[in-house]
N, C-alpha and C positions, 0 to 999 in steps of 0.2 A: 352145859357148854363144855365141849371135849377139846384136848390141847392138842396143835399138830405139830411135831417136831420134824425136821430133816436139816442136813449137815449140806453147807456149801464153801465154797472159796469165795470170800470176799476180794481178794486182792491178792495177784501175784504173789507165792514167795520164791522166789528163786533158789536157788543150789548156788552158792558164792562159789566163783571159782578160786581155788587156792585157798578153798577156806579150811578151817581144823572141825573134827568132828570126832568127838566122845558120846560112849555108849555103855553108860553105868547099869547092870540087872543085880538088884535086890534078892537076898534069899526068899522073898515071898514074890507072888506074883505082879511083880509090875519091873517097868527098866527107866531111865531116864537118859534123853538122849540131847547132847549141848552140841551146836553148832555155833562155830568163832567165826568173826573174818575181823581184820587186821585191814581199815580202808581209810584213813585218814588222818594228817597230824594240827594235831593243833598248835602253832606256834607264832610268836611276835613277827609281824612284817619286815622289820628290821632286826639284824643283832652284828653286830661290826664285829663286836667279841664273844660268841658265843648266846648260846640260850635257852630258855629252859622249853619242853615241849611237854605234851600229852598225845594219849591217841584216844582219837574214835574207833569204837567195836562195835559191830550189828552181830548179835546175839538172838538165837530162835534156842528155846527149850522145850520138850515133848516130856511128860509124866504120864505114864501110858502103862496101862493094864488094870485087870477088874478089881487088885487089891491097892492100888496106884492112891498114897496119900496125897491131899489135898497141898501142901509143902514138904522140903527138905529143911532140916537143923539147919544145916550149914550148905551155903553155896558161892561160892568166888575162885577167884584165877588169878595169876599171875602173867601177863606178856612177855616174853624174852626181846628185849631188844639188845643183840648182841649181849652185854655182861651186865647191862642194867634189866632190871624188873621192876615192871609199870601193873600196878594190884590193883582189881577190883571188883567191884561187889557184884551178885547176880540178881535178880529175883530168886526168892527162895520158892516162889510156887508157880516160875518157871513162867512161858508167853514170849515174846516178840519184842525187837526195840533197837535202840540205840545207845551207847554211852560214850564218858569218855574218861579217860583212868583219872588218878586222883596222885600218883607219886611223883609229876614233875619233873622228872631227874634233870641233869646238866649236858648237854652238846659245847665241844667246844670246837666250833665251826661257825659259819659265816652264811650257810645256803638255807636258813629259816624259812623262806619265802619259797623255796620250792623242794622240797628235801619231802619226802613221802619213807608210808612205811619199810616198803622194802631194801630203801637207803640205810634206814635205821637198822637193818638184820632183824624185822619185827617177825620173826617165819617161824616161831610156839607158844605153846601155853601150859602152864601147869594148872591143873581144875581141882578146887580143893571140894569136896563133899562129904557131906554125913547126913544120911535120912534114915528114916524108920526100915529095919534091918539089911542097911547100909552103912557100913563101918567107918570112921572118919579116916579119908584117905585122900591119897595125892595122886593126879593119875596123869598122864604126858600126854597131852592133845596138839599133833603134828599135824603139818599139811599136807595139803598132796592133792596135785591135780585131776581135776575130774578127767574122764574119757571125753565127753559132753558137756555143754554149758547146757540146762536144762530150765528150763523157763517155765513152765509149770508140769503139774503133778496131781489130776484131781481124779474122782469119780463119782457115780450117783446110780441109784436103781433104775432099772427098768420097767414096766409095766407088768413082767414073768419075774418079776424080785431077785433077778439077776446082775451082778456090778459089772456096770459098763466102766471100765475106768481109761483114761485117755492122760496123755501126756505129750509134748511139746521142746524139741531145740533148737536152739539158733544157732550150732556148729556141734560138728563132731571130729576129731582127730584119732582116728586110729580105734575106734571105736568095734567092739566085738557083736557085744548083744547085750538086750535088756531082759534081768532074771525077775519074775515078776511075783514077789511071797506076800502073804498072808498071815495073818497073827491069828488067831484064836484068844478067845478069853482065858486060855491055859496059859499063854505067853508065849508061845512054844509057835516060829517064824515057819513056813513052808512053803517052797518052790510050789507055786502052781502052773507055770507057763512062760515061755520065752518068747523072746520077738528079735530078729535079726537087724542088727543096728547099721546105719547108711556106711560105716568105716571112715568117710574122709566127706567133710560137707559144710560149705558155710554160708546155706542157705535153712530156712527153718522147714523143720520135716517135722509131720503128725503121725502119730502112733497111738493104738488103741488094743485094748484087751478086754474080754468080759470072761467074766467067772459065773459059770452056769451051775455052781456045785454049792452056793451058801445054803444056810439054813435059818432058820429067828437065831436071834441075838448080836452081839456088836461083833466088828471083825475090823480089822486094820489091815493097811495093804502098805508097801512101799517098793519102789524099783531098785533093783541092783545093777548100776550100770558099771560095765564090763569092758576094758579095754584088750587093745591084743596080746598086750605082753604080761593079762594076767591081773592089770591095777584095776581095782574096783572101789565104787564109792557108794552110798544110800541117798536116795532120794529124802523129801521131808516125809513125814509118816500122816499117811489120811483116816480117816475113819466113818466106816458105811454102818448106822443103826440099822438094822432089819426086824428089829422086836416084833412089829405091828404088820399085818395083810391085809390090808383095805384096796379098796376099788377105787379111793378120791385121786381125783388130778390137781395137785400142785405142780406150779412153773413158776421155775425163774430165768430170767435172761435179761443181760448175756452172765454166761457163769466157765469160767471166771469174769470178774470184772475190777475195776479199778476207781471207779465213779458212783455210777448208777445204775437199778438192779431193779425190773419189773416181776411185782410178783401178782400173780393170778389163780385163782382155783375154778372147779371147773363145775361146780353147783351152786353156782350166782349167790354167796349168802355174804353177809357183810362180818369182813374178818376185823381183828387187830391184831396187830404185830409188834413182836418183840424180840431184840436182838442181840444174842449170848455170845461170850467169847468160847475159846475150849476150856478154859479154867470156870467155867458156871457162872459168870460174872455179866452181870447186866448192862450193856454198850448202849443202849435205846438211845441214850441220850446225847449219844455223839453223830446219829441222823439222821436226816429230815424227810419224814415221809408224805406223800401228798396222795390220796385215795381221789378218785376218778369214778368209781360208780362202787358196787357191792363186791366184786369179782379182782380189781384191777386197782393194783396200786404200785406208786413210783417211789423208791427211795433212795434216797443220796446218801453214799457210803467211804464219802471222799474223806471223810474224818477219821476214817477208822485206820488202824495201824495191821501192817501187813499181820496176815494168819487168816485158818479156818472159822467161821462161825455158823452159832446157829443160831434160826429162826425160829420164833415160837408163834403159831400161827392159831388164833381160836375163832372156830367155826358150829354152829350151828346144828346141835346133832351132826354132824360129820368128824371122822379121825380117821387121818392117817398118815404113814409116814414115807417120805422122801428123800432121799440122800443124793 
């Protein structure tokens, strides 16, 4: 029984607007790349005299290349709110999520009930890290508005083993062009193609590029979107397995999705499925699959927490692979 692997978008991740974005490379080959945003306070309904708050932080982290350790020693930050600093901790082995700081500091104000971060002066971060031949260091993760609010960011092979990859915005301001680079397993990022961006628009425009030049093995892709006066920011970073050239037909759809995810193959044999995060971590069990015949099965993937995954699909004398 032969495994079949391919990499999809489970669930939207977005590009926070206004969010902070660090980009740690290792003397060996791998980088690590932290995305901040700064989106909610926690505070008492009432405070007549002041009060103590916290913040909510949605945190997306990428450890990415072919020498790329499974964790970092150290991973945590700092939030500036104006002269106080709200610490706290990351995943050290990196992934997707939620939190909310742990310093509490003191406001002495009256507007608890509706007082947000950027009341607070909540607009950096200090990212403290130490990984394997990555130095314990402090590094200043600022904001900075996109050119584009960009809504997703994905792609998958084609039938000629070629990446189709496709991406999606819901407004653009001033917007130049989308640079569209390639990682290698050497780490080592490359312009492969641009695409000319709408400038000024706040309706959602689709965008597409295929890369007719890969070859076997993994390859990363992400967009550099490009504004007019020069400000640029990165997409989230994807990743196309092409190890395997097989003839099999897997499908899924709709991809992206946010719910529910039909998968199919295309020589009727009776699969099971199982479903990874990007850290190699078995999700299976966060949803609910229901099989329909040999070929065609529905799975619910509303449990799962935003990021890319993969499927592990085992079929019958058949392999191959999908992205």
């Amino acid at each position: 029984m032969s495994k079949i692997k391919f990499l999809f978008v489970a669930i939207i991740l977005s590009v926070w607007q206004g969010h902070s974005q660090c980009i740690v490379s290792a003397d060996s080959d791998y980088e690590v790349v932290v995305y901040l945003n700064a989106y909610d306070v926690s505070a008492p309904s009432s405070c007549d005299y002041g009060y103590n708050y916290n913040i909510y932080i949605n945190y997306d982290i990428e450890i990415i290349g072919p020498d790329a350790p499974s964790s970092m020693y150290t991973l945590q930050a700092r939030l500036h709110c104006g002269s106080q600093n709200l610490f706290f901790q990351l995943p050290n082995n990196g992934g997707s999520g939620s939190l909310l700081t742990t310093a509490n500091p003191w406001r002495n104000a009256n507007d608890c009930a509706t007082v947000t971060p950027q009341d607070l002066n909540c607009n950096s971060f200090t990212l403290e890290i130490h990984g394997n031949n990555i130095p314990d260091q402090d590094i200043n993760c600022s904001p900075s508005a996109l050119p584009v609010s960009l809504i997703y960011f994905t792609g998958e092979l084609n039938n000629l083993n070629q990446t189709e990859l496709k991406w999606q915005t819901a407004s653009e301001s001033n917007s130049k062009e989308f640079v569209v680079e390639r990682m290698t397993e050497e780490l080592i990022w490359t312009e492969i193609g641009k695409k000319n961006a709408a400038g000024n628009s706040n309706s959602i425009i689709d965008y597409s590029y295929t890369d007719k030049t890969i070859t076997e093995g993994v390859f990363y892709y992400r967009i550099k979107q490009i504004d007019n006066d020069g400000t640029y920011e990165y997409s989230n970073i994807i990743a196309i397995d092409n190890t395997f050239k097989t003839n099999g037909i897997l499908s899924i759809y709709p991809n992206p999705s946010n719910d529910i995810i039909n998968v199919s193959n295309s020589f009727n044999s009776k699969h099971t499925i199982s479903i990874f995060n990007i850290l190699g971590e078995n999700v299976t069990h966060l949803v609910t699959t229901k099989t329909f015949d040999n070929n065609h099965s529905q799975i619910d993937i509303s449990a799962l927490p935003k990021g890319s995954y993969i499927v592990s699909c085992n079929a019958i004398n058949k392999s191959f692979i999908k992205n």
